[in-house]
N, C-alpha and C positions, 0 to 999 in steps of 0.2 A: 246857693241857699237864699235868693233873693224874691221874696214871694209878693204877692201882695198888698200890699200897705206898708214896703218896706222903706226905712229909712236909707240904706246903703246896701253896701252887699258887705261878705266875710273880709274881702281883701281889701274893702274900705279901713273896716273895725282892723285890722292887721296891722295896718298902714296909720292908723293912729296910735295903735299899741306902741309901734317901732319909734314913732316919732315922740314916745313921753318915755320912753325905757330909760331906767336906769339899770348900776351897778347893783347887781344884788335882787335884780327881778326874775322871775318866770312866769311861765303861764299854765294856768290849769285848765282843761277842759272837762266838762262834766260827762259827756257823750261823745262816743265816733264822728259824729257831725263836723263838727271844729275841727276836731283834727285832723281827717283826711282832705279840707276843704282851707286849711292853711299851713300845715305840713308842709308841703311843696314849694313854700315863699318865703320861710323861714329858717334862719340857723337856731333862731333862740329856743330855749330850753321848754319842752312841751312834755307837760304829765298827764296822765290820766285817771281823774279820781274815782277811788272804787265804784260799781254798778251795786243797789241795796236790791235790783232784782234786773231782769232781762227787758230792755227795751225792746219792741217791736220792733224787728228788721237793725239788730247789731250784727256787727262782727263777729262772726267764731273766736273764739280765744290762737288759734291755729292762725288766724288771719290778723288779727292786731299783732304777736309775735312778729310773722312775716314780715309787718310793718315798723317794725322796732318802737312799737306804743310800749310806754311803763306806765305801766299802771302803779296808781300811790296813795296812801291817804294824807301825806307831803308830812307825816310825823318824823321821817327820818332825812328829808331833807331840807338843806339850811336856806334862807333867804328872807329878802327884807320885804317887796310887797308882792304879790301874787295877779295875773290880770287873769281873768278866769272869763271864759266862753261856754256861755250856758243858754243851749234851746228847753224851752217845752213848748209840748206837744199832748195831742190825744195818743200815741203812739207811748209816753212815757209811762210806767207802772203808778199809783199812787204814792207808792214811799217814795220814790224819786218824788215826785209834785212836795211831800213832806220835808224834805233834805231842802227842796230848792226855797220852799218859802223864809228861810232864814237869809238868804241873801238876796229874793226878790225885795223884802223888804226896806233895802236901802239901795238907792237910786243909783240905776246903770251910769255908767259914765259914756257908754256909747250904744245907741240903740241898731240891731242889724236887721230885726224883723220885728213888726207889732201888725199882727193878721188872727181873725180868728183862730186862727188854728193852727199858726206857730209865734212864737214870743221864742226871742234870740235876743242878746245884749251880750256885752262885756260889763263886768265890773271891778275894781280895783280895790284889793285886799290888803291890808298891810298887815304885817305879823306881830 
């Protein structure tokens, strides 16, 4: 995921996440991106929050299954702050852009990509 103008890559922002966890965190991804692209580096807890419509070039629902994604709107599960991995793109539908601007609006705590035509960060949620 490390494009042009990027600040780090995915397993940088991972590798920060790891290094500030505490008891009582998880992590949300907003798209398949994040989590196939840090999935594989991590035990810690990784949710999937609902899709409000079809991203160009997502997963089949058959294919996140496969992959043991859960998908969640984190109502029913418990924890204290949340570190959430969220790309946009031209590829994202509008309501996704609508969803995301409530938490573009307060500053990532780690940038992964800032390019035209992708914007990726972590940001840190407490409950």
């Amino acid at each position: 995921m490390k494009g042009e103008g990027a600040v780090s890559s995915m397993s940088d922002a991972l590798a920060y996440v790891e290094a500030h966890w505490r008891p009582g965190d998880i992590i949300f991804v907003t798209d398949d991106g994040p989590y196939i692209n840090i999935r594989p580096y991590t035990d810690k807890p990784i949710y999937h929050l609902p899709d409000c419509a079809p991203v160009l070039g997502a997963l089949s629902d058959r294919t996140r299954d496969a992959l043991g994604m859960v998908m969640t709107d984190g109502a029913n599960i418990t924890y204290q702050r949340a570190w959430v991995f969220a790309p946009t793109s031209p590829l994202h539908p509008q309501c996704y852009m609508e969803y995301m601007d409530v938490l573009i609006a307060n500053d990532p705590v780690y940038v992964v990509d800032n390019s035209d035509w992708l914007y990726s960060a972590v940001w840190l949620v407490e409950n």
